[in-house]
C-alpha positions in Angstrom: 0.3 -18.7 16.8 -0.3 -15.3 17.5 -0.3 -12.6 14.0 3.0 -11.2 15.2 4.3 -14.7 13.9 2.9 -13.7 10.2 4.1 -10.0 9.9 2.5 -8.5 6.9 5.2 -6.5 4.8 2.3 -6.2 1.6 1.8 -2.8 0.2 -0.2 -3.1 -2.7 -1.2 -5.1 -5.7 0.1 -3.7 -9.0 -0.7 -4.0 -12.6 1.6 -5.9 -14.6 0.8 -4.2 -17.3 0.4 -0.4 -16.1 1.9 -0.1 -12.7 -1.9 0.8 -11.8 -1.6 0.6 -8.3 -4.6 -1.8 -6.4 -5.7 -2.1 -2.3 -4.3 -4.9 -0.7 -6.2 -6.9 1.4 -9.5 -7.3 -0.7 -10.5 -9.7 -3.1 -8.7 -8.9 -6.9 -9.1 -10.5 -10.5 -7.4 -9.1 -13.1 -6.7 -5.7 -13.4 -9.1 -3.2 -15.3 -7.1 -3.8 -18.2 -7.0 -7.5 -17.8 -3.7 -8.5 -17.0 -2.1 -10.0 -14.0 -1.7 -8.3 -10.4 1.3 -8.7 -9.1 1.9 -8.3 -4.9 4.2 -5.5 -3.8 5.8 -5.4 -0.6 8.2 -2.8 1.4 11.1 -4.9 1.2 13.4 -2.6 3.4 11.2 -3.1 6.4 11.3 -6.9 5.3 14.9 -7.0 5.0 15.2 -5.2 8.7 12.9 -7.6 9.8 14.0 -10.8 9.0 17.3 -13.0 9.5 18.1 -15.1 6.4 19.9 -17.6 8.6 16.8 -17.6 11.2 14.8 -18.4 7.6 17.0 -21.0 6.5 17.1 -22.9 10.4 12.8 -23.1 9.9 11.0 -26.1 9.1 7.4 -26.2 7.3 8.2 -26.5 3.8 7.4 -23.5 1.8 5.0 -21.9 4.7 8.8 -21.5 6.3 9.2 -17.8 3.9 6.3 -16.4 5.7 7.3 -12.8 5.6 7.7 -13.1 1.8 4.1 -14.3 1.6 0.5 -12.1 2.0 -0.8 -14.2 4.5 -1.1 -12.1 8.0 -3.4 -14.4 10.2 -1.8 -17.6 11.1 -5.3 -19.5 11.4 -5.7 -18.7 7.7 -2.6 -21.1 6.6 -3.4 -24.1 5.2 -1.1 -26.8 5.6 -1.1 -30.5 4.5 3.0 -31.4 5.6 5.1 -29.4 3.1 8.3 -29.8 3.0 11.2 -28.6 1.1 11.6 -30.6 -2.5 15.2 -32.4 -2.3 17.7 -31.5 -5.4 18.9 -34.6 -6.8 21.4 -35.2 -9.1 21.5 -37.3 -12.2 25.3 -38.0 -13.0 24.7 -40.8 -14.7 22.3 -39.2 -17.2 24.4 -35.8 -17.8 27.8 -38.0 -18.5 25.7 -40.0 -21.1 24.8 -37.2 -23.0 28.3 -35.4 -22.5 28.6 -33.3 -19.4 30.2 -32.9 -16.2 28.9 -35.5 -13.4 27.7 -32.6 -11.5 26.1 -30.5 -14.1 22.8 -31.9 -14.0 19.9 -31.8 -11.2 16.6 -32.4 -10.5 14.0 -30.4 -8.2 11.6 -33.1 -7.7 8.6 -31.3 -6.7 5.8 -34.3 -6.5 7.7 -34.4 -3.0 4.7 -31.7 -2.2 1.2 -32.7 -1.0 -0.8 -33.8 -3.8 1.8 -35.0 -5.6 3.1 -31.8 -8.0 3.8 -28.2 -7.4 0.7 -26.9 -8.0 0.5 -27.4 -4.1 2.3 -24.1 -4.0 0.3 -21.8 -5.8 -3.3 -23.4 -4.5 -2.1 -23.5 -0.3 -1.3 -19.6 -0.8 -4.9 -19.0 -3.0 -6.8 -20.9 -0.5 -5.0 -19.4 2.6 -6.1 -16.5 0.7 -9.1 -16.6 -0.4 -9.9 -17.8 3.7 -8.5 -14.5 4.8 -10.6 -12.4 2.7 -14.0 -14.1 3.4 -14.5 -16.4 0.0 -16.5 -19.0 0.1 -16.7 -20.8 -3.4 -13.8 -21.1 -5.3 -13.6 -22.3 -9.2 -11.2 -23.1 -11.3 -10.0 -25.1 -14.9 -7.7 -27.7 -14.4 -5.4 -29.9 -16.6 -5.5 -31.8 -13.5 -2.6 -31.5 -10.7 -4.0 -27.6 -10.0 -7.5 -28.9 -9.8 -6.1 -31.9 -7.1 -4.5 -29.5 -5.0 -7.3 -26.7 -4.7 -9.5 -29.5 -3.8 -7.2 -30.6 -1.2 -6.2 -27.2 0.4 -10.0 -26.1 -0.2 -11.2 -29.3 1.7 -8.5 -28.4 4.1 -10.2 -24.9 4.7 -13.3 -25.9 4.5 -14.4 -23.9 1.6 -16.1 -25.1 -1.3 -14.9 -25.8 -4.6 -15.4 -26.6 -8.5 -13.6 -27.8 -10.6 -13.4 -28.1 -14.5 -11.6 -30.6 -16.7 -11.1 -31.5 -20.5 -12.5 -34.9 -21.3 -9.4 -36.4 -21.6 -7.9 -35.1 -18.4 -6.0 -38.3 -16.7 -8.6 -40.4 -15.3 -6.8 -40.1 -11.4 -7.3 -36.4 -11.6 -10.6 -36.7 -11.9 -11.0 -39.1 -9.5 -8.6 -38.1 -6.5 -10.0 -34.1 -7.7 -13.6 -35.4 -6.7 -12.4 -37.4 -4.0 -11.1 -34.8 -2.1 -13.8 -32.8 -2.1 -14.5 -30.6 -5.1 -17.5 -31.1 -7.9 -15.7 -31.6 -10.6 -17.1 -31.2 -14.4 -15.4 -32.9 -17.9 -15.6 -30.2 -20.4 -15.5 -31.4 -24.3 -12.6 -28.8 -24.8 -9.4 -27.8 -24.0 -8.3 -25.9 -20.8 -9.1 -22.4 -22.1 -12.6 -23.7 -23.0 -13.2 -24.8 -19.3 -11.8 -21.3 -18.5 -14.0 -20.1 -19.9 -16.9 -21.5 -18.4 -15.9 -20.3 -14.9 -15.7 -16.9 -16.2 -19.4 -17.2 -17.3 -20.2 -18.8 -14.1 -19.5 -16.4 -11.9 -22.1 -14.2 -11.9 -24.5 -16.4 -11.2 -22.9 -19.0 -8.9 -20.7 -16.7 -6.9 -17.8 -18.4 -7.3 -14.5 -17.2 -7.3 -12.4 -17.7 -10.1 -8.8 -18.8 -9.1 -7.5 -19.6 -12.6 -3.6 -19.2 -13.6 -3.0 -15.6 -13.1 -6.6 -14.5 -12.7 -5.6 -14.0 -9.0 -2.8 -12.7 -7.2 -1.6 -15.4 -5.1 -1.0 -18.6 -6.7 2.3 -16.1 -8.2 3.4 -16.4 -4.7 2.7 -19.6 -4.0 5.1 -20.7 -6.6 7.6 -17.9 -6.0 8.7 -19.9 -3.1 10.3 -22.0 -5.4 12.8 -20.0 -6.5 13.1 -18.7 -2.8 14.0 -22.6 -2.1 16.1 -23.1 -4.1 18.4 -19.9 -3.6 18.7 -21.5 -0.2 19.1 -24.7 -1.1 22.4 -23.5 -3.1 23.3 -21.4 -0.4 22.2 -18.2 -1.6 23.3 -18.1 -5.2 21.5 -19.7 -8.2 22.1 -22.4 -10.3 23.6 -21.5 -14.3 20.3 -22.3 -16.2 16.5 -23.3 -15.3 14.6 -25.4 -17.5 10.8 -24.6 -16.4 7.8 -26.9 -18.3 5.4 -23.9 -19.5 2.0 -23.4 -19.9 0.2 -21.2 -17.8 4.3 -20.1 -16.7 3.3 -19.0 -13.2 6.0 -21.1 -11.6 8.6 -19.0 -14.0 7.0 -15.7 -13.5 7.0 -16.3 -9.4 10.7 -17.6 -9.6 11.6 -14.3 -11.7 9.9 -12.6 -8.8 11.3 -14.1 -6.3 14.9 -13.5 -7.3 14.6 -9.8 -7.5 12.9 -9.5 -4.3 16.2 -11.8 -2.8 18.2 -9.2 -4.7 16.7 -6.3 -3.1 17.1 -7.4 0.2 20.6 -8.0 -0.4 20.1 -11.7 0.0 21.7 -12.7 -3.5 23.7 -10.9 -5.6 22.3 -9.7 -9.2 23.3 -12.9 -11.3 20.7 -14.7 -12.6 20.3 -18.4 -13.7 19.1 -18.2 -17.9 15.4 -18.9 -17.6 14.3 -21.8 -20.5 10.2 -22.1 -21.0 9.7 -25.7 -22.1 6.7 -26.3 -24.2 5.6 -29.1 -26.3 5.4 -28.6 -30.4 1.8 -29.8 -30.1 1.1 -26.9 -28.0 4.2 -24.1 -28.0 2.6 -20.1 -28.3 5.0 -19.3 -25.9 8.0 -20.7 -28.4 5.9 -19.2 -31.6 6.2 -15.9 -30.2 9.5 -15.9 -28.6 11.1 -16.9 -32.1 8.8 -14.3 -33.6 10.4 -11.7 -31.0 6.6 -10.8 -29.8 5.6 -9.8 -26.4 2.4 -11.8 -26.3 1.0 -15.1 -27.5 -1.6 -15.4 -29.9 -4.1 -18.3 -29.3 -2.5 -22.2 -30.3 -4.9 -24.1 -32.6 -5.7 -27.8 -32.2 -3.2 -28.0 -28.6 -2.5 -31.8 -28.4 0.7 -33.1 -26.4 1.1 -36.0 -24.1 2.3 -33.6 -21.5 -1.5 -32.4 -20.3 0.1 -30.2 -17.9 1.3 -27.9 -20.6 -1.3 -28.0 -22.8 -2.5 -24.5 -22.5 -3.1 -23.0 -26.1 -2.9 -19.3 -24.7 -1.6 -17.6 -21.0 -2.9 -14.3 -19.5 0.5 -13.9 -18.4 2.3 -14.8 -21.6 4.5 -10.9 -21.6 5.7 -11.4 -18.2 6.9 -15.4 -19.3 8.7 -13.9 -22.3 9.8 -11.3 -20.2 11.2 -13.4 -17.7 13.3 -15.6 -20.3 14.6 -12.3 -22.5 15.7 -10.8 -19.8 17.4 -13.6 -18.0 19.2 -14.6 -21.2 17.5 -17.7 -21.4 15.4 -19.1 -24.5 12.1 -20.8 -25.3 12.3 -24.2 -26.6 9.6 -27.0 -27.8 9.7 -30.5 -28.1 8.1 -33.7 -29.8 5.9 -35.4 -27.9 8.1 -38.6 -29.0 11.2 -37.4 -27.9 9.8 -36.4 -24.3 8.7 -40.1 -23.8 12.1 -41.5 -25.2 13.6 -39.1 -22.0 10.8 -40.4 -19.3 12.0 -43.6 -20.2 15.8 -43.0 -19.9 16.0 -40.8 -17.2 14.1 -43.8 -15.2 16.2 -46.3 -16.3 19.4 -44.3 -15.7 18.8 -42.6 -12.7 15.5 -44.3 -10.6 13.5 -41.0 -11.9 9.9 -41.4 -12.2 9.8 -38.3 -14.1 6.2 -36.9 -15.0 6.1 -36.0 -18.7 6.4 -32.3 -18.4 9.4 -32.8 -16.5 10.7 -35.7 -18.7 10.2 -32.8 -21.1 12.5 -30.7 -19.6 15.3 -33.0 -19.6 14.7 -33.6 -23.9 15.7 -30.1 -24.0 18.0 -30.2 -21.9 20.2 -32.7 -23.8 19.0 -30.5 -27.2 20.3 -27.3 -25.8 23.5 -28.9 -24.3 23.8 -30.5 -28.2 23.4 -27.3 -30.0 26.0 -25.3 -27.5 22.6 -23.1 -25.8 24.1 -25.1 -22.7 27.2 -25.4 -21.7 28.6 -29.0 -20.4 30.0 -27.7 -16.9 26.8 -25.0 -16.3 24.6 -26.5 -13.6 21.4 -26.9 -14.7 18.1 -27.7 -12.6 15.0 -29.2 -14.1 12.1 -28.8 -12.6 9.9 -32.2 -12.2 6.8 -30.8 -11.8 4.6 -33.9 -10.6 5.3 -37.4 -9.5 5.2 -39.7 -12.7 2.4 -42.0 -10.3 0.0 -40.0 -11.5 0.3 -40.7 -15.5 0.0 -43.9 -17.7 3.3 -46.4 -17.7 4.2 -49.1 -20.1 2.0 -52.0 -19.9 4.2 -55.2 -18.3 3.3 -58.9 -19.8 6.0 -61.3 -18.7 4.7 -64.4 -16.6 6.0 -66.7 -15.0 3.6 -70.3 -14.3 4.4 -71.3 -10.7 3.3 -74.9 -11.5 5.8 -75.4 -14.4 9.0 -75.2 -15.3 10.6 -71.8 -14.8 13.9 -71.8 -17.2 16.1 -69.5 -14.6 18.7 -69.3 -17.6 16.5 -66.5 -19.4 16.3 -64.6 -16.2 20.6 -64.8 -15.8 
């Protein structure tokens, strides 16, 4: 492929915060007053230079939205067979809890290499972080984010660590290491591990490509809402339930939509945007009930959802943003209640849900109980990672071959 194929409509980088205009095509943290960066592009020349249909007819997963992206070389993608996550719907599930057949859906995103949507936001870091000369990358990981920089990484043949907390799922760890990172158990939390590669950096030369502390894992997962624009041919869905932690998926989506508005490839509706947290971990709830703008710090975080166990987000302004402005709400739930839903929505519907996404569905059916949802809106949920990857009810029925097998207890 020659660079014409990956036309480069960036700009800048921009401050989330300020406006505080930054150099594209150089490495970037966090701003100078430690917030986000956010890419910029000239979206008229985009819009003249791209067909949507053209778009739309590509194959390659999320690599397809090229021109939305900051990569400019071709040789600097990094690919590992994306493809577009299907939308599947779960009648049987929204007509037992009291809604229209079609009103429910499901983005299944362990579809994606690695198994979760982290794949996203780590292929565009790593395609990245190749174009601009890095080397070493670093980063904490609950666990799925951690897997798929190893991957891409390995994929690019860059280097990279990895830190976890202790009690990280134990296939993390190993398919983490296994594809070629160094990866270190911290006795902590995810911000404690965080905090490590901050301190590490000067010394080891890493670079740290923690949630938000770079620009381009926001466009990795902006392709999300890019997909799935396209996927309802070209308008959006009534109401997004997004499991929260870091919120980079939410914060790319938001992103993405105004971009598709700009270029005049959606109109200005927008779907009501729901963070989904856990009560064991839920700043982003705390301080959308308090009607704050940013997060304070979440004691003691404990949830059986690991991937949304982050007690406090760098980007937690442009999350409440995102939801205020959309119309949308914050919501948390009990770690009980999002098992009792993995269970049911895989019994009802052949789900294999992982528990962040089994979490979305809990408040799904608690917002379309207390009238936040309405029974005919279409709601998407966003499974976030195949439910392979986490710990399943132990199964102890036997049957002895050489006995007698009473077939009336199986009828």
């Amino acid at each position: 492929m020659t660079r014409r194929e990956y036309p480069s409509f960036v700009t800048h980088l921009e401050c989330s915060m300020t406006g505080a205009r930054y150099p594209a095509g150089r490495p970037h943290g966090l701003s100078e007053v430690g917030r986000p960066l956010l890419v910029r592009y000239d979206l008229d020349a985009l819009a003249r230079g791209v067909d949507r249909d053209q778009v739309a007819a590509r194959d390659g997963g999320f690599w397809k939205y090229r021109e939305f992206l900051p990569v400019t070389r071709s040789e600097n993608v990094v690919a590992l067979g994306e493809t577009e996550t299907p939308l599947i719907a779960a009648p049987r599930a929204a007509v037992a809890d009291g809604a229209d057949p079609g009103a429910l859906v499901v983005k299944d995103e362990g579809r994606l290499p690695t198994g979760s949507f982290k794949a996203r936001g780590l292929a565009l870091a790593v395609a990245m972080a190749r174009e601009l000369g890095l080397g070493h990358l670093a980063m904490p990981t609950n666990g799925n984010a951690g897997a798929a920089m190893a991957a891409y990484a390995s994929r690019a043949g860059l280097r990279a660590t990895v830190f976890c907390p202790d009690d990280t799922p134990e296939i993390n760890i190993s398919e983490i290491e296994l594809q070629g990172a160094v990866v270190y158990r911290v006795n902590g939390l995810i911000n404690d591990c965080g905090r490590i590669v901050g301190e590490g950096r000067e010394t080891t030369g890493w670079f740290d490509v923690s949630t938000l502390k770079e620009p381009y894992r926001i466009e990795g997962k902006k392709t999300m809402g890019l997909e799935l624009a396209e996927q309802f041919g070209w308008t959006l869905p009534d109401v997004i339930f997004y499991p929260t932690g870091g919120g980079t998926g939410l914060i790319g989506m938001w992103k993405a939509f105004q971009e598709l508005e700009d270029i005049g490839w959606i109109g200005s509706e927008r779907p009501r945007m729901v963070a989904v947290q856990a009560t064991g971990c839920a700043p982003i709830v705390r301080a959308y009930d308090a009607g704050e703008e940013h997060a304070p710090l979440w004691e003691n975080a404990q949830t059986v959802a690991a991937g949304i166990r982050v007690p406090v987000a760098v980007g937690d302004f442009l999350i409440l943003r995102a939801v205020r402005e959309s119309g949308g709400f914050a919501i948390a739930i009990e770690d009980e209640e999002i098992m009792q839903a993995h269970a049911e929505m895989a019994r009802s519907e052949g789900l294999l849900l992982c528990p962040e996404g089994a979490a979305t569905y809990a408040a799904w059916r608690r917002a379309l109980a207390d009238g936040r949802v309405g029974r005919s809106e279409r709601a998407v949920l966003f499974n976030c990672a195949t439910g392979l990857k986490y710990p399943m009810p132990p199964v102890n029925r036997r049957v002895d071959r050489h006995g007698r097998i009473d077939y009336r207890t199986m009828a």
